[in-house]
N, C-alpha and C positions, 0 to 999 in steps of 0.2 A: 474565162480567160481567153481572149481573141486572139492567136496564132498572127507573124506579123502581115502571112499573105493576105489576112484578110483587113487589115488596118482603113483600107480605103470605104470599110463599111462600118468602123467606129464613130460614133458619133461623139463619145469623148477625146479622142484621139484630135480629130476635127475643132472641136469646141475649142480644147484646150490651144491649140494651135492656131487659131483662127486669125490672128493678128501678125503672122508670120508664113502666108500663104506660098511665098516663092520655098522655104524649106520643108513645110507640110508638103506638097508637090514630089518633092528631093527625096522626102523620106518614103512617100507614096512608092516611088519609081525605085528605088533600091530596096525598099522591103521585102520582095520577089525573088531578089538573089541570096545565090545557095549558102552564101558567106552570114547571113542574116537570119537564116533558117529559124535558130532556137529562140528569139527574139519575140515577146509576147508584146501586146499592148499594153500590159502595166508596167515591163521595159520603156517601151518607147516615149511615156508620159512621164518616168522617173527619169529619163537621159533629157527631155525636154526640159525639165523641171530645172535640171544643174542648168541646162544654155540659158536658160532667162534668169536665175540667179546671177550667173558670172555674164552677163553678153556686156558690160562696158570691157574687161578682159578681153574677150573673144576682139570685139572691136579695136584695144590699142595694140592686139598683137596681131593682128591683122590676119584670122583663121577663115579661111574661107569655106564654111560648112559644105557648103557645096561641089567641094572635088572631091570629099570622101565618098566612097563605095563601101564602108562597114562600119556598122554603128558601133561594134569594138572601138574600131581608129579614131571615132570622133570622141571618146569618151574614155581613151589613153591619151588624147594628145589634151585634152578640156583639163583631163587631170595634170597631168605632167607641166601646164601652162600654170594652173593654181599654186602648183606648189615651187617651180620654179620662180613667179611672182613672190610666194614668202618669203623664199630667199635673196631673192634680190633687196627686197626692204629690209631685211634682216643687215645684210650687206652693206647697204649705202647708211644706213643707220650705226653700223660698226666703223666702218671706212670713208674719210670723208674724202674729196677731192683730191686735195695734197697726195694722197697717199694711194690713189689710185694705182700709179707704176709699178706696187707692189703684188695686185691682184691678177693672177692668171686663170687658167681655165682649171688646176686643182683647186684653187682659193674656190670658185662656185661649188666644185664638189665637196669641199669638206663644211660650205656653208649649211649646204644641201643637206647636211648628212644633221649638222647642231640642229636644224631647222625640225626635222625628222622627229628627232627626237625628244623635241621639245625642251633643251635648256633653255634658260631664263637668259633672256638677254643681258640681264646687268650681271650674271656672271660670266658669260663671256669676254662681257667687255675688262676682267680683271686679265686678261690674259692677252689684249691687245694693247694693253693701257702705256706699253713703254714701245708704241709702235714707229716712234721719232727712231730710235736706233736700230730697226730691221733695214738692212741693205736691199735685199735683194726678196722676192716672192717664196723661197724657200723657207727664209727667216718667218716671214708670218705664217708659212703654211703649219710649218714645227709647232709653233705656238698655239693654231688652232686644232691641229692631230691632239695635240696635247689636250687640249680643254674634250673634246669629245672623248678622248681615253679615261680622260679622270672622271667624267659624268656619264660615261655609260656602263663602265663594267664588263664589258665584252669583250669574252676569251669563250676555249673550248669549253673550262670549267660551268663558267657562267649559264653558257645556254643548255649545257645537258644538267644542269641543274632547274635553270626552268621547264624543259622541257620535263622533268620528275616531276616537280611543284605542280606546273596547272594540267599532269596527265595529258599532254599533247598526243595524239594517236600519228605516231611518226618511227619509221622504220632507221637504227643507227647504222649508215653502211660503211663509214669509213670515216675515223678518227686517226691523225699522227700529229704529237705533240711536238715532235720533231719541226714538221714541215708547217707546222699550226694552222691543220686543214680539218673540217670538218663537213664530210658531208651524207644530208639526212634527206630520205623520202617521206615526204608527204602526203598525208594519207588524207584527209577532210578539209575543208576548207578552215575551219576552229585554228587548226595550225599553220596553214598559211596564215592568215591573217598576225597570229602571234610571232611568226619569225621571218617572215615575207617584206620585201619593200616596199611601202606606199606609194611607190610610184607601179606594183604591179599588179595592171588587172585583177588577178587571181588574187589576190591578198585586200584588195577592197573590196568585192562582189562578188560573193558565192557564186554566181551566177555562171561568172566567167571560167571560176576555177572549177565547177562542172562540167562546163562545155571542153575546157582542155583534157580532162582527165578523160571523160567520157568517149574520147576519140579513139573508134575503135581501127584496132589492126588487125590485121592476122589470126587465125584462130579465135574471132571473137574477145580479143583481148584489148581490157584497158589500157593507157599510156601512165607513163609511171612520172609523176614529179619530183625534182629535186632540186634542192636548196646546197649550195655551195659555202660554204663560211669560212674565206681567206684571211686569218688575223696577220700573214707577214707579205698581204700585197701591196704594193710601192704607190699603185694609183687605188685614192679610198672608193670610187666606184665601181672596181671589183674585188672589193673586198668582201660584199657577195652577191653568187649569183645565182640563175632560177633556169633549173634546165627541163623539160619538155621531154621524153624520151617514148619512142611504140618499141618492137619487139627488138627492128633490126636496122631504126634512122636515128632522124633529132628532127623534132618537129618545132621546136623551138628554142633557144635561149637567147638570155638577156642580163642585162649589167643592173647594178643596183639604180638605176636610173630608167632602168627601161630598152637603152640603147642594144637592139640585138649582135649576138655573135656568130659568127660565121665561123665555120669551120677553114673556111679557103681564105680568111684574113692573114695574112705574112706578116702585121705588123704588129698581132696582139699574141705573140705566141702562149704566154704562159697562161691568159684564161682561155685562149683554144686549146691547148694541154689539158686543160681543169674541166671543161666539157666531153673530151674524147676520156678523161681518166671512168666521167659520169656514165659514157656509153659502155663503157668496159663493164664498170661495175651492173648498171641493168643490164646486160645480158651474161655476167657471169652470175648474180646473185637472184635476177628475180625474174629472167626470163630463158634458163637456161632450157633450151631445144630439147630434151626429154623428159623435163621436168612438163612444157608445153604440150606434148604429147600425151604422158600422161592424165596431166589435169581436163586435158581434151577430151580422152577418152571415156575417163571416167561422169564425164556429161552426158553420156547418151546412160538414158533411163530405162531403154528397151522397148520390144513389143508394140511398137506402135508405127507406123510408116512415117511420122514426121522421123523418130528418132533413128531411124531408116537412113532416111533421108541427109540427116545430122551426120553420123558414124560417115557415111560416104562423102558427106562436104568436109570433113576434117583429115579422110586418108588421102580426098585429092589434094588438098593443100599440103601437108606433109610429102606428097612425092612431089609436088610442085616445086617445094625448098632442095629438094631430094637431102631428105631429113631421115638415116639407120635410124631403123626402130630394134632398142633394147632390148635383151631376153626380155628383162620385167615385165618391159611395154607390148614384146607379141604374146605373152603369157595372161597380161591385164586383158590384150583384145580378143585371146582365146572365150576366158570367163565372160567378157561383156556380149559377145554374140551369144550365148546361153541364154541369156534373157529373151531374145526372140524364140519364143515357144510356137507362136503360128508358122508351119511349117515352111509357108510362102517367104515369109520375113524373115524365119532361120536362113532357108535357100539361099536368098539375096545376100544375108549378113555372109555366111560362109564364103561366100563368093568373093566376098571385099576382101575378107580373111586371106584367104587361099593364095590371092594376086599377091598380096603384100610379103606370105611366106616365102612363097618363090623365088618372089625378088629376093627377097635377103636372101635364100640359099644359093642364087647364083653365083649374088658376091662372096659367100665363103663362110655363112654362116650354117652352124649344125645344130640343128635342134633340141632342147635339151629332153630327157626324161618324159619331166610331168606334162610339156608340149604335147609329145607325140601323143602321151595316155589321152589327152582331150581330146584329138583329132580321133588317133582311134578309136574313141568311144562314140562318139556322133559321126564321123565321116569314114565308114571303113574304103569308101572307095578313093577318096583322095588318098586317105594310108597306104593303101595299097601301091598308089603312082609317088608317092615318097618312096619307099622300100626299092620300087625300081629305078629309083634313084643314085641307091647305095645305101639308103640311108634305114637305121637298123629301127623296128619299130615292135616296140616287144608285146605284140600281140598274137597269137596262137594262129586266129582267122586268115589274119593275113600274111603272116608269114606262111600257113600251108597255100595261100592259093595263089603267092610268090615263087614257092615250091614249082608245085605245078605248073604255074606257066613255062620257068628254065624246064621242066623236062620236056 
């Protein structure tokens, strides 16, 4: 598999392109950038493969391949052009002329949404068939909510029932029947695909929805996906949405259509509410700050100087957040530094140890018990400079030669 930096030396890449030299070129010259990175050559022949499928598309909506800088963007916008095209035939095939003044920009979204899903055209059409007496664009839009209610089945019930049936590996974080909200983390690409919008990346190419998840943060940690399921939102484009989250941002969201959200939009409040409700939940439910710590810790395998090395790249991030560490958590880092048995690697380990105690006992913490027992067991001389602390250390040794220094 050729890496995309090296595409300029595929010779299939070339071949297959060869009749399209100005965007072979285009794709040469952007495959380099950091934004393309994960991007193999059997990507770039299969993203080639959809342009000369659709290029009369590409041509009457007038895309000009060549302003994009990520081969993501060219192949969300190729999609979102496909299936917006559905809909529009679907549309002018439901709606003729006449009736044009009835269609607004919800009438494309809830086309968008039949199209999706694949109802049958001629039952649709039972549902517009009396559309001589809709007044106004509300009247038909009722009509077609209607038809997509009655042929799809979606509610809360419905999708955690599917999600039981095909075993979706998807984490439940917040249901209210009340508010008729549901929303679930995503765990493999199997389940985007199954409750994801076809207008998102991630739910049509595994690929994509690796690259997002795989984004790491902080602590060597994944980014957590999530699907939002609004059944009483007023516009059917967010009715759901797909949130992007690392430990302590939003690296992305998006509307069922694709269109992203922003957090600083004034004019979308309630799916900017329903994205901050999403941040709330990943970092109270799956990336709570000591829970981070912990799992951190427990990564170092010992004895070795990479893992050395590790323990020290995860306690300076942690003072970096200036993140209290736990009894549990200075108790866990007590036991983890035991594993360095080379006396050089213990040294080093204790040492990271030691800074970290300090710190928390400035701010006010007192050490418990079975703390002190470890330290006094391996470090009688740090013991020692605890006790002249104030701090009680119930150890025979060091208490006599705390003793003796006061006399």
């Amino acid at each position: 598999m050729t890496h995309n930096h090296n595409i300029s030396n595929s010779i299939t890449v070339k071949s297959q392109m060869r009749k399209n030299p100005h965007l072979y070129k285009h794709f040469i010259e952007i495959s380099s950038l950091p934004v393309n990175s994960k991007f193999t050559e059997i990507d770039i022949i299969d993203l080639y493969s959809k342009i000369k499928k659709y290029s009369s598309l590409i041509k009457s909506k007038k895309i000009n391949l060549l302003e994009f800088k990520s081969f993501e963007e060219i192949e969300d916008t190729l999609t979102a052009s496909i299936h917006n095209n559905e809909a529009d035939k679907l549309l002018k095939s439901l709606i003729s002329n006449k009736y044009r003044f009835l269609v607004n920009e919800e009438t494309h979204n809830i086309i968008f949404e039949i199209n999706h899903n694949e109802i049958d055209r001629e039952h649709v059409k039972h549902y517009v068939n009396k559309i001589a007496s809709f007044k106004n664009p509300e009247n038909l839009n009722s009509s077609l909510k209607k038809c997509l209610i009655d042929n799809t089945n979606n509610n809360i019930n419905e999708i955690l029932k599917r999600i039981k049936e095909k075993k979706l590996n998807v984490n439940i974080s917040y249901v209210s029947h009340k508010e008729k909200i549901l929303i679930i983390k995503i765990n493999d690409y199997h389940a985007s695909k199954e409750l994801g919008s076809g207008s998102w990346c991630i739910s049509y190419n595994p690929r994509y929805f690796n690259m997002y998840i795989n984004k790491k943060t902080r602590f060597d940690i994944k980014a957590n996906q999530f699907f939002v399921f609004d059944f009483n939102s007023e516009e059917e484009r967010y009715s759901l949405i797909g949130v992007t989250a690392s430990i302590d941002k939003l690296i992305f969201a998006a509307d069922k259509r694709d269109v992203s959200i922003s957090l600083l939009d004034k004019y979308k409040t309630k799916p900017v509410n329903i994205v901050k409700k999403v941040l709330e939940i990943n970092s109270e439910k799956y990336h709570n700050t000591d829970r981070i710590v912990k799992d951190s810790i427990k990564k170092v395998m010992g004895n070795t100087e990479d893992s050395l090395n590790y323990l020290n790249y995860v306690i300076n991030e942690i003072c970096k957040e200036k993140i209290s560490f736990s009894e549990d958590n200075l108790i866990l880092l007590s036991h983890t530094i035991e594993r360095f048995t080379q006396k050089g690697l213990y040294k080093k380990s204790f040492k990271i140890f030691s800074k970290i105690l300090m710190k928390e006992i400035e701010n006010g913490y007192i050490p418990s018990k079975e703390l002190l027992e470890v330290i006094s067991k391996r470090n009688k001389g740090f013991a020692i400079k605890l006790a002249h602390k104030g701090i009680k250390v119930n150890d025979q040794f060091v208490n006599k030669v705390v003793k003796k220094w006061i006399k």
